[in-house]
C-alpha positions as CSV (number, residue, x, y, z in Angstrom):
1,X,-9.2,-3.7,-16.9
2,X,-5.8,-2.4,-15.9
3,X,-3.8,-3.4,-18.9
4,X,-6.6,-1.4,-21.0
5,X,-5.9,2.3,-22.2
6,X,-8.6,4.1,-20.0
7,X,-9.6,6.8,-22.4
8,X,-11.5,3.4,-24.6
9,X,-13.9,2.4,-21.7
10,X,-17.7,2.5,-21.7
11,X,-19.7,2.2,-18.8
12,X,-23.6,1.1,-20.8
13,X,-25.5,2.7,-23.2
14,X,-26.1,6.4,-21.3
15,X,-22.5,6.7,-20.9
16,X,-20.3,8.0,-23.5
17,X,-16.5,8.6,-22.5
18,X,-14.4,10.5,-24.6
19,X,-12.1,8.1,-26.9
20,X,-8.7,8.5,-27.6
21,X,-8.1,11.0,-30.5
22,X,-5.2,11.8,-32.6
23,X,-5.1,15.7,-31.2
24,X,-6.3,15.3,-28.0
25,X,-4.3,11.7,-26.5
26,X,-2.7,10.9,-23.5
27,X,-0.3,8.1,-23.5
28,X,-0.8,6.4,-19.9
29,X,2.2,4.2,-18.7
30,X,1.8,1.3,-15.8
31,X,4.2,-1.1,-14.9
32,X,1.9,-3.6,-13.6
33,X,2.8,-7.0,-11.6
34,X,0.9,-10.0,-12.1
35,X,3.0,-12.2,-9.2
36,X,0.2,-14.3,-7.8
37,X,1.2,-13.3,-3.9
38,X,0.5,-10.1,-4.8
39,X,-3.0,-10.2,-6.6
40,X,-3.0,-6.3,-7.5
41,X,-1.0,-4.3,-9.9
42,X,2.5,-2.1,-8.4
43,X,3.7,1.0,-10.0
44,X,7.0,2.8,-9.5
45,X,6.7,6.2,-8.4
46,X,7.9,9.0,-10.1
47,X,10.9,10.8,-8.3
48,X,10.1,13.7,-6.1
49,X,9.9,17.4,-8.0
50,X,12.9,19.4,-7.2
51,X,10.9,22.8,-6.8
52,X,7.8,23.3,-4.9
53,X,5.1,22.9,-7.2
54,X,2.9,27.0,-7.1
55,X,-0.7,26.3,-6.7
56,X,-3.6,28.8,-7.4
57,X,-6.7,27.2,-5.9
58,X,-10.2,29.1,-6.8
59,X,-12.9,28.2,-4.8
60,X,-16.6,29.0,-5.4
61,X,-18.9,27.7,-3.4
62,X,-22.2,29.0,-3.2
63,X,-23.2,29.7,0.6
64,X,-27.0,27.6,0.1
65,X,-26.9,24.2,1.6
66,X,-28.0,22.3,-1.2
67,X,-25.2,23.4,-3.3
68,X,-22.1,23.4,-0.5
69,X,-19.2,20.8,-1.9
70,X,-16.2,21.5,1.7
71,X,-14.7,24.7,0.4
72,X,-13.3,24.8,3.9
73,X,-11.9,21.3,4.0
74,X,-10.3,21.8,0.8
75,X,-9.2,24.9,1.5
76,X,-7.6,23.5,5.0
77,X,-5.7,20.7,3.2
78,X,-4.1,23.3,1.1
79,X,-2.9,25.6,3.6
80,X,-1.9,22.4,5.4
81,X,0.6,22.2,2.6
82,X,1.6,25.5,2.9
83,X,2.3,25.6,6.3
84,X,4.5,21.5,5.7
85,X,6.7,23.9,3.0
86,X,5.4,22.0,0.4
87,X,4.0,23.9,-1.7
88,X,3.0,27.7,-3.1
89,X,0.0,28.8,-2.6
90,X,-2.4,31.8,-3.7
91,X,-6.3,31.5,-3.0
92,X,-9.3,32.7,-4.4
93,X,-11.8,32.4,-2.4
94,X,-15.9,33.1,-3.5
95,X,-14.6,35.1,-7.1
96,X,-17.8,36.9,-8.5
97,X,-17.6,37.5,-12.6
98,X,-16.6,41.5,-11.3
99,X,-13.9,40.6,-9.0
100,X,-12.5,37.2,-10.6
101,X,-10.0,39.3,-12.7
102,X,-9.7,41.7,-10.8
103,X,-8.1,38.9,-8.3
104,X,-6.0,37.6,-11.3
105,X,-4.7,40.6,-12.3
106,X,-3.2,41.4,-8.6
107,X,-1.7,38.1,-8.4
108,X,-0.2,38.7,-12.2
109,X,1.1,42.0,-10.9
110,X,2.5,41.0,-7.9
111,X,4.7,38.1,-10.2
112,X,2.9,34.7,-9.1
113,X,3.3,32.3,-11.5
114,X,1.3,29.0,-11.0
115,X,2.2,25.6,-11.6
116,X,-1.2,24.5,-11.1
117,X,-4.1,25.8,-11.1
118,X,-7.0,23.9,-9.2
119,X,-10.9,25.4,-9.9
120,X,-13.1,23.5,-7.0
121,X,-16.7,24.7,-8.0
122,X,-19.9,23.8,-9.6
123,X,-19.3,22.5,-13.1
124,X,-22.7,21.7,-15.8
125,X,-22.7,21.1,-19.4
126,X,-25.6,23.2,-21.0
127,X,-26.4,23.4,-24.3
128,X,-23.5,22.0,-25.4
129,X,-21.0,23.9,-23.6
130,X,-19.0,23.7,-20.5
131,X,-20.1,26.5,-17.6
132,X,-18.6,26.6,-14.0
133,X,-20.0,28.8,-11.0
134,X,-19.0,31.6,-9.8
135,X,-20.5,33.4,-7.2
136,X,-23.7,35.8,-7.9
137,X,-22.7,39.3,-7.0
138,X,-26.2,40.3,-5.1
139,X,-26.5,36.8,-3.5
140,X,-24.0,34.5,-2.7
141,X,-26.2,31.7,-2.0
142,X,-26.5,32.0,-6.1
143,X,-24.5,30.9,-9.0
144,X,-23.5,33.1,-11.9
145,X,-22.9,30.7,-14.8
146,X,-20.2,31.3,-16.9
147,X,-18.9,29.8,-20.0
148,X,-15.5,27.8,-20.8
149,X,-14.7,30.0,-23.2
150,X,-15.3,33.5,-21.2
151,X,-13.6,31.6,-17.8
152,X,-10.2,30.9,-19.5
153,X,-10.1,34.5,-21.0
154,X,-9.8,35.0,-17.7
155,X,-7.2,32.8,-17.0
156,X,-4.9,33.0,-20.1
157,X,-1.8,35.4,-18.8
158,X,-1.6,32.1,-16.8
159,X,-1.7,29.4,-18.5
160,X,1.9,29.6,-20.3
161,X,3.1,28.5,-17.2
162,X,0.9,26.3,-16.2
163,X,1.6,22.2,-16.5
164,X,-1.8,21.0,-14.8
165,X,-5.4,22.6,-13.9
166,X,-7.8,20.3,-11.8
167,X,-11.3,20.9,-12.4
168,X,-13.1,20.0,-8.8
169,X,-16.3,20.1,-10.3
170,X,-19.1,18.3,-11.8
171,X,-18.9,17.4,-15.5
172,X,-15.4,19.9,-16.1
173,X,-14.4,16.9,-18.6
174,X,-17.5,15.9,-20.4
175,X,-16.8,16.7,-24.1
176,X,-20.3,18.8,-25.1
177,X,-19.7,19.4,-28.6
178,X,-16.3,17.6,-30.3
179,X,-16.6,18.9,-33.6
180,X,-16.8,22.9,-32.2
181,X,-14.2,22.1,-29.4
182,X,-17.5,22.8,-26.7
183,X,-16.6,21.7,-22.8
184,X,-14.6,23.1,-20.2
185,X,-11.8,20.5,-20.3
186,X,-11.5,20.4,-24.3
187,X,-10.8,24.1,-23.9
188,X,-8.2,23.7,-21.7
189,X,-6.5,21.6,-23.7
190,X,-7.4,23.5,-26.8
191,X,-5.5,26.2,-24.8
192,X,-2.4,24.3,-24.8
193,X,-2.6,23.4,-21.0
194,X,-0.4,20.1,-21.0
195,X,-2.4,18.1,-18.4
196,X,-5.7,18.0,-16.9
197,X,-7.6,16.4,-14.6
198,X,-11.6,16.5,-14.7
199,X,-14.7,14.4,-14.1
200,X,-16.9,13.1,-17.0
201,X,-19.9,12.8,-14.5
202,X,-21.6,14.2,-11.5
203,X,-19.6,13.3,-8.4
204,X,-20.3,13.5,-4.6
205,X,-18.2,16.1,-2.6
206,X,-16.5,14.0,-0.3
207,X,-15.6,11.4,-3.4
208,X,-14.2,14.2,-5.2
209,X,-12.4,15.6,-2.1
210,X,-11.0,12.3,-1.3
211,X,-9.4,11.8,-4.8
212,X,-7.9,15.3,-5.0
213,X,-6.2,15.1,-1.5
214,X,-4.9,11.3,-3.1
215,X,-3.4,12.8,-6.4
């Protein structure tokens, strides 16, 4: 399975992943050993960035137990950065629909520029489009849907600069509707974002966790 290009992989009859597509393609390279001591694949690492990489992490996490993902422990390992020097950091913490760009547009006045901007939320596909959560207004043990479209309008004075948004949530890469460009991830890269990294399926909090603080 290594030697495969990802993006061609089925996993059964329920679940459809995203082929590779003339427009929307990623061309993956692994240098992959097959020495019989070693019995698993090697890469080479790519060399260390010269400039500290500016991070913009949103959080949104509904305060309602069934719906809590670690917004703290995430937040933590970020800051942890920070404080190593090893990164930029700006955080948006529990953005309703009112003050999300409000938040942005303070940040854009105040000249931050992010690399990377990392949404850990709630993520569903409904209808055929994408939606994340942000937090209800009245109640923040609530979630105020909003769609892919309306959530990078917020975000596009941004994403010129941006080279890679992580989507922390639930479904941010399952493709709802190819034809009309419908899904939070195919906007993005309808949006010209160069990278992105996003889930095609529900996934548990500490799994998700676990892989961010990895990549």
């Amino acid at each position: 399975l290594a030697i495969l290009p990802w993006e061609y992989l089925s996993y059964g009859e329920n679940d459809h992943f995203l082929g590779a597509h003339k427009d929307f393609k990623f061309d993956l390279v692994r240098r992959i050993s097959f020495q019989s001591q070693q019995g698993i694949f090697s890469y080479t690492p790519k060399p260390a960035a010269l400039e500290k990489a500016n991070i913009l992490l949103i959080l949104a996490e509904p305060k309602n137990r069934m719906m809590e993902f670690g917004a703290e422990q995430i937040s933590a390992y970020f800051e942890a950065l920070l404080a190593e020097d090893r990164i930029g950091l700006k955080i948006i913490s529990q953005p309703t629909f009112e003050s999300f760009p409000e938040q942005l547009d303070y940040l854009q006045k105040e000249g931050f520029k992010p690399d990377v901007i990392h949404f850990a939320g709630l993520g569903e596909i409904n209808e055929n489009s994408g939606f994340v959560g942000l937090i209800d207004s009245k109640n923040d043990e609530k979630i105020d849907w909003v769609e892919d479209r309306k959530f990078i309008e917020f975000l596009n004075a941004f994403l010129p600069n941006v080279k890679l948004v992580f989507l922390h949530a639930c479904l941010g890469g399952m493709v709802g509707d190819f034809s009309a460009k419908k899904g939070m991830g195919l906007q993005f890269l309808q949006s010209k974002v160069p990278s992105l990294v996003a889930m095609q399926a529900p996934v548990k909090p500490q799994v998700a966790f676990d892989f961010a603080q990895v990549f």
